[in-house]
C-alpha positions as CSV (number, residue, x, y, z in Angstrom):
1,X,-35.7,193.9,-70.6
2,X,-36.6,190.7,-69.2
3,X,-40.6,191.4,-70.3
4,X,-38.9,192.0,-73.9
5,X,-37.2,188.6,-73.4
6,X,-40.5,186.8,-72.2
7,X,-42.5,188.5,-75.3
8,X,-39.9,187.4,-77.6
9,X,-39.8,183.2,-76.0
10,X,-44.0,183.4,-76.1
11,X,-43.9,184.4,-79.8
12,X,-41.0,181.7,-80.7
13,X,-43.1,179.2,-78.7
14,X,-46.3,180.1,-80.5
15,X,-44.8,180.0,-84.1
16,X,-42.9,176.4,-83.3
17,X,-46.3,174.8,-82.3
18,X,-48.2,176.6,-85.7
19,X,-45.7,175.4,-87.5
20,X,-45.6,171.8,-86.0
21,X,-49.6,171.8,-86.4
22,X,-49.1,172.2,-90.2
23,X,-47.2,169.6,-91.0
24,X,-50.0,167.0,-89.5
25,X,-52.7,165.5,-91.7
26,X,-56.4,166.9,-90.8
27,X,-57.9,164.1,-89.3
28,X,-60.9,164.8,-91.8
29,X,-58.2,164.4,-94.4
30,X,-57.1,160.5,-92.9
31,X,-60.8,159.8,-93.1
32,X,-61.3,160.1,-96.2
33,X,-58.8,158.1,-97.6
34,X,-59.4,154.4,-95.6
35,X,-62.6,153.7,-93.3
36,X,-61.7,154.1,-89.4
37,X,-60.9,150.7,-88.0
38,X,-63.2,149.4,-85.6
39,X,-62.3,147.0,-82.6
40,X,-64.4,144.3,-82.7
41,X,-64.6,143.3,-78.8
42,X,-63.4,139.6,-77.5
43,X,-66.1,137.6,-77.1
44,X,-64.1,135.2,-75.1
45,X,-62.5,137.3,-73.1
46,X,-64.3,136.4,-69.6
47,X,-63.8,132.5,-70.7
48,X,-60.4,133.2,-71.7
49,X,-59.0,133.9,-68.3
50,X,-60.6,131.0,-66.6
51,X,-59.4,128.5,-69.7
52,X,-55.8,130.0,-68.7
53,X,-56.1,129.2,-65.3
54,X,-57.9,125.8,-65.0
55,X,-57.2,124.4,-68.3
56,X,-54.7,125.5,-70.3
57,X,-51.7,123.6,-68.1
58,X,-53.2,120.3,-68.9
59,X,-54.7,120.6,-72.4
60,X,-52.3,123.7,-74.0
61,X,-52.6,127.1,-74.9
62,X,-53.9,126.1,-78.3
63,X,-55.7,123.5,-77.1
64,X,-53.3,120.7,-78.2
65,X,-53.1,118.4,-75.3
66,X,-50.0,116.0,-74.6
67,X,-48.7,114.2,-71.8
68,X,-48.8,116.3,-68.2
69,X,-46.9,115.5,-65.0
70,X,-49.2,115.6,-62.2
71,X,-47.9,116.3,-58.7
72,X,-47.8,112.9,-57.5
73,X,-45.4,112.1,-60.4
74,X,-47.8,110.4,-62.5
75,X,-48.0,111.7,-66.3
76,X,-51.8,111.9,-67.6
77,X,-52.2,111.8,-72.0
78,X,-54.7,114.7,-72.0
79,X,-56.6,114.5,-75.6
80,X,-56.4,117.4,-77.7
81,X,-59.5,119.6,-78.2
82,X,-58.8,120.4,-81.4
83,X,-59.6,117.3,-83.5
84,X,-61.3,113.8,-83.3
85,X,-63.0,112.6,-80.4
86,X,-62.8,116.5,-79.0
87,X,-64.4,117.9,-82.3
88,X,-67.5,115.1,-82.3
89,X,-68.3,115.8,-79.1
90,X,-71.7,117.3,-78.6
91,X,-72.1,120.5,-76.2
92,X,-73.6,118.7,-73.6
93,X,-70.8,115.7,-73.9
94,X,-68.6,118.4,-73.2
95,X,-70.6,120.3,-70.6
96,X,-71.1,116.6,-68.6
97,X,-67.1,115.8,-68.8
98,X,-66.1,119.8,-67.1
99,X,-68.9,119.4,-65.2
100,X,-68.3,116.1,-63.3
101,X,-64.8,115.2,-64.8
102,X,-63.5,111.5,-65.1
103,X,-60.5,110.1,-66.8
104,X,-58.0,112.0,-64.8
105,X,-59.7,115.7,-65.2
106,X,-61.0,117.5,-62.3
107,X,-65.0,118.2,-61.7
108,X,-65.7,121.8,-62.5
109,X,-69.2,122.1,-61.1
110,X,-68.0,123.5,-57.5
111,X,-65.3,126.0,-59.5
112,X,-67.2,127.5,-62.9
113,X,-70.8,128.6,-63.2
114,X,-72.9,126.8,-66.1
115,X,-72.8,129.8,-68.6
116,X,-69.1,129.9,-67.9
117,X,-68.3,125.9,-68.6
118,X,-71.1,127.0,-72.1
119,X,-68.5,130.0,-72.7
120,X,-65.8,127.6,-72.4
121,X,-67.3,125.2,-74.7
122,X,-67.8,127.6,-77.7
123,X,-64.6,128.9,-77.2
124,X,-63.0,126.0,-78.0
125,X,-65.5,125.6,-80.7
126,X,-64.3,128.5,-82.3
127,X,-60.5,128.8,-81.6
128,X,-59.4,125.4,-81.5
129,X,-61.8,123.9,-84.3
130,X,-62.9,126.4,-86.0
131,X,-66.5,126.3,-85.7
């Protein structure tokens, strides 16, 4: 009786998954209606962790700058890297000020490699200006 019972469940369980398998589009079938979507890999995304840690509480997620408290209580205007001054700058303008710092920013040279403070600068090139 219960090896009746057991036949009985197996065949149930085998003609619920048939039928369930017939109801899904053939993968072939998906394909040949759209191209397969390709992920194109973030080309920032070992400069965008170290932009989100050094520099995005003074100068914004987006790059916008503003006015930042510092810790002694002092507020720093932090220009925007989005437009004017920011978007004449040459590369090495930009790789001398993360570099050494001035005007209230912090020297980067101890912190961030060379080809990370170059990753940094064409990432803002390309998200915040849109070069």
């Amino acid at each position: 009786m219960i090896k009746r019972q057991l036949i009985v469940a197996s065949a149930l369980l085998v003609a619920i998954a048939t039928g369930c398998k017939t109801n899904q589009p053939s993968p072939s079938a998906a394909n040949n209606n759209r191209p397969a979507a390709q992920s194109t890999p973030d080309q920032f995304a070992s400069v965008r962790g170290i932009y989100e840690k050094d520099c995005q509480s003074c100068h914004g997620e987006k790059g916008q700058g503003g006015t930042v408290k510092q810790d002694d209580g002092s507020k720093l205007k932090v220009p925007t890297l989005r437009e004017g001054r920011a978007a004449r700058h040459e590369d090495a303008e930009f790789l001398k000020q993360i570099t050494k710092g001035g005007d209230g920013m912090p020297a980067f040279d101890k912190k961030l490699t060379p080809e990370q403070m170059n990753d940094l600068i064409k990432m803002i090139r390309v998200e915040f200006q849109g070069k």
